[in-house]
N, C-alpha and C positions, 0 to 999 in steps of 0.2 A: 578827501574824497566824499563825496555824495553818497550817503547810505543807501542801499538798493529796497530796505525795509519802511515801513514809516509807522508800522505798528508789530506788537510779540502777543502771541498767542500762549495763556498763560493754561497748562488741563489740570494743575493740581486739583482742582475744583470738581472733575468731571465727575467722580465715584461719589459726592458728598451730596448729588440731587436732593433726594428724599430726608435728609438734616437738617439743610440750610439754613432755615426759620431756628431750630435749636443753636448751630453754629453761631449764628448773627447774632443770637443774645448773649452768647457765652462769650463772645468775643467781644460784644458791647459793657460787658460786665467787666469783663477782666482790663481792657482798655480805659474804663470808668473809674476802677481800683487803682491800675500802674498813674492815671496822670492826679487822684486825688491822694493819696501819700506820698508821691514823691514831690507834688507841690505843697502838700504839708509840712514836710519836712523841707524843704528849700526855704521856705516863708521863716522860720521858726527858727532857722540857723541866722538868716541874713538876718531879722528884726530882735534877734537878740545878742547882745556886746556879748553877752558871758561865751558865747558859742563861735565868737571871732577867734577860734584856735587853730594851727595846722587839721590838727584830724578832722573836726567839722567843717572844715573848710574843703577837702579833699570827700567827704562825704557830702558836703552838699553839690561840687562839680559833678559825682557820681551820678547822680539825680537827678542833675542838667542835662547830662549825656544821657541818661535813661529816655529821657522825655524827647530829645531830639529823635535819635533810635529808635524809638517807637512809632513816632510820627509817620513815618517814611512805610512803616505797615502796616497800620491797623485802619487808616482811610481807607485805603484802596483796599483793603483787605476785605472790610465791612460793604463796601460798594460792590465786588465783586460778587457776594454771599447774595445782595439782591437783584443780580445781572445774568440775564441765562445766558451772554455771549462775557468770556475772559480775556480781554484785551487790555494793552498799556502799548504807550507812546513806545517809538523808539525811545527820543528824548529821554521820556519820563522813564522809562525801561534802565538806562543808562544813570538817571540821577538814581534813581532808586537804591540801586549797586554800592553808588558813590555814597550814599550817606548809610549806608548799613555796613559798608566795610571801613571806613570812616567810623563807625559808631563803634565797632568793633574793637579797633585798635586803639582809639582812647581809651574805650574800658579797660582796656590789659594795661594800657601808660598808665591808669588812674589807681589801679588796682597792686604797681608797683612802686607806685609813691605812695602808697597806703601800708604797704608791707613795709618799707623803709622809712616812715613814718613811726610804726611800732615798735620796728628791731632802736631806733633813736629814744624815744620813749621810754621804754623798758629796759633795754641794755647799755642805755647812755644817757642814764636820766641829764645827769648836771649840762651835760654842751646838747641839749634837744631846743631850748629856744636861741641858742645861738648860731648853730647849724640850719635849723630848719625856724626864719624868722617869719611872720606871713607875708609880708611882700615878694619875699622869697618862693614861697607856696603857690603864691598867686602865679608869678610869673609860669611855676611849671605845671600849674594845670593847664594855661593858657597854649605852652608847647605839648603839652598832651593832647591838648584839640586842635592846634595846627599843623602840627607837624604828621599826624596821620592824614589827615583833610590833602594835605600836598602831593604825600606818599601816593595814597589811592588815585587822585586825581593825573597823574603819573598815567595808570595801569588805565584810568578810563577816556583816558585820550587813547592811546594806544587801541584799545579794543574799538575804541569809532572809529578807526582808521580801515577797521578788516573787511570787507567783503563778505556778508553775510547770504548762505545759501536755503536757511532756513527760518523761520518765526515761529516756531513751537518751541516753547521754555517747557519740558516736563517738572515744572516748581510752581510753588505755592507765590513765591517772589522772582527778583529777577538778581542774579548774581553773577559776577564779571565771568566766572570761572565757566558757567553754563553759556554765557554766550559766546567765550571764547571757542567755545567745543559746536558752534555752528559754523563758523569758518569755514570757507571754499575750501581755500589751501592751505591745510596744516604750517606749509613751510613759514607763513607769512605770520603766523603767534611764535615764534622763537624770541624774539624780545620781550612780547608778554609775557611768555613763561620764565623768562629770566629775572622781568621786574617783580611777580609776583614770589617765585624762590626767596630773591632778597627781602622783603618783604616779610615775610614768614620767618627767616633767618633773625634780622632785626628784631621782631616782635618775639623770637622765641628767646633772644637774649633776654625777655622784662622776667619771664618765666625763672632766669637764672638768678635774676637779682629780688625777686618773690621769693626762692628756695635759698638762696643765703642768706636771705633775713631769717627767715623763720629756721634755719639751722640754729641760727645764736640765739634765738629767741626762745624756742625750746631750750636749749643749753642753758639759758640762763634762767629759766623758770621753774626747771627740776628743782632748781636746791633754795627757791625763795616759796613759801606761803603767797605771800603777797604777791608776789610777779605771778603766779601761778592762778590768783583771781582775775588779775588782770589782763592775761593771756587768755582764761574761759570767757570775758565781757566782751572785748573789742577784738580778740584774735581769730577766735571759732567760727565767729559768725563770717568774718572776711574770708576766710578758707572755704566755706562752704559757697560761697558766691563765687571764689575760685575755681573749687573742682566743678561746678554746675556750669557755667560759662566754660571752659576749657573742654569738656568731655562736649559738648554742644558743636564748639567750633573744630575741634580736631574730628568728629563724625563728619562736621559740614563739607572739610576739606576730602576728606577719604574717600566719602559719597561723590565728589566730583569728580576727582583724578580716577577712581575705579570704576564707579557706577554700578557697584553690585545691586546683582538682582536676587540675593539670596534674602533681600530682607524684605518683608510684607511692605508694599506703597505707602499704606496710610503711614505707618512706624517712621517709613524716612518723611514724609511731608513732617508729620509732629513733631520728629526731634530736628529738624533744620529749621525751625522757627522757635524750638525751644527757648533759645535765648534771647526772645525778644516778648516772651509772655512768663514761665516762671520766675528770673532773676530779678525783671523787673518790682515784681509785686513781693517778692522775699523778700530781696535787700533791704526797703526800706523798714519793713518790721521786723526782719532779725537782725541788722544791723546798726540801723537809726533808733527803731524804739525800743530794743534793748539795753540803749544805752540809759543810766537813771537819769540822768539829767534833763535828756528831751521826753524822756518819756513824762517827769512829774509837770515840764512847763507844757506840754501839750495837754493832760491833763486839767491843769489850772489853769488854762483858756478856753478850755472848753469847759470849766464850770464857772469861767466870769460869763460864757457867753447864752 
């Protein structure tokens, strides 16, 4: 069916008039920072053999995904900030969705091949490069980006299908969940709402197999010194990127299906975009340049250069 809209009226923007000029920079800044470290560290993994391992390989996909993910909001974001009318395509309203919930769900795939990456590592040193070989690796980060990409693309067929009664997005971006709640007729998202349950369901299973690694991973870290360094290097920093990403998406969810009003506007605009401006710029330096290895060759290319 023929859309009835052909553009969405975006008002997160409305309250922020007398900012803008501040906003645009802090967002040009922080956008400036997410795409120069995580292409740093992308470069620096792939242009060095020594860093062809599972875990850096699983952290440079991370990086990949960050960078796709970000793309999808920080143009139109920064565009908007110099537009005194907030407007996006349907179309683009719709792809928008598609590669932010999409970006979303591979992080949590990439972020449970990370976790089972460590509990191998740590609590199974001797069968880690046989279990987990890189073509191996390769192959499941590549299902960690298609396989959500299909998922979503699922729920955003479905929601072009609905008869839309309104074009006011009360958001900052555009997300499947808000435009399914402009719907004429409730009755006609009963599919949606079943695709996106499953959905959630699926994605909440990566969460189980994140929480069983890191059960045995702790377990086995208590009674080793050594494991126990190892688990402060490359465990703490991926937890943190966890609970920051998860507490992010489970408010994004809760804010839609509820829509409470008990919490100040701007609070929910910030934290529904949180996880596409913190994690991004964290991860790669508590994560990436924590580690010694990239941090001493980044280091020593930056003093050949």
């Amino acid at each position: 069916l023929q859309p009835p809209l052909s553009v969405f009226l975006l008002s997160g923007l409305n309250e922020t008039r007398h900012y803008r000029p501040l906003f645009f920079f802090l967002s040009f800044l922080c956008y400036s920072i997410i795409i120069l470290v995580n292409v740093c560290l992308v470069l620096t993994i792939i242009l060095n053999n020594e860093f062809h391992e599972p875990m850096y390989i699983l952290l440079c996909a991370f990086c990949l995904n960050t960078i796709y993910g970000t793309a999808a909001f920080f143009p139109k974001f920064l565009s908007d900030l110099l537009s005194p009318v907030h407007v996006i395509s349907y179309s683009g309203c719709l792809l928008q969705a598609q590669v932010l919930y999409s970006f979303g769900c591979s992080d949590l795939s990439i972020l449970a091949l990370m976790a089972y990456d460590r509990y191998l590592a740590i609590c199974r040193p001797l069968e880690y490069h046989s279990v987990l070989p890189n073509q191996r690796v390769i192959t499941l980060v590549c299902l960690a980006w298609v396989t959500p990409f299909c998922i979503v693309s699922v729920s955003t067929f479905l929601t072009s299908r609905l008869k839309l009664c309104s074009s006011y997005l009360n958001r900052l971006i555009c997300m499947n969940g808000s435009i399914v709640l402009l719907a004429c007729f409730p009755a006609e998202t009963f599919v949606n709402n079943v695709v996106s349950n499953l959905t959630i369901i699926i994605y909440g299973l990566h969460s189980v197999v994140i929480a069983w690694s890191y059960m045995f991973l702790i377990k086995t870290c208590v009674s080793s010194l050594e494991n126990r360094k190892k688990f402060m290097q490359t465990c703490v920093p991926h937890l943190i990127s966890l609970i920051s990403f998860s507490v992010t998406i489970l408010f994004d969810v809760i804010y839609i299906r509820f829509e409470s009003n008990h919490l100040p506007q701007t609070l929910k605009y910030f934290v529904s975009i949180e996880f596409l401006i913190i994690p991004p710029i964290m991860n790669p330096l508590i994560y990436g340049f924590k580690l010694t290895q990239i941090r001493n060759k980044i280091i020593a290319s930056l003093k050949m250069n």
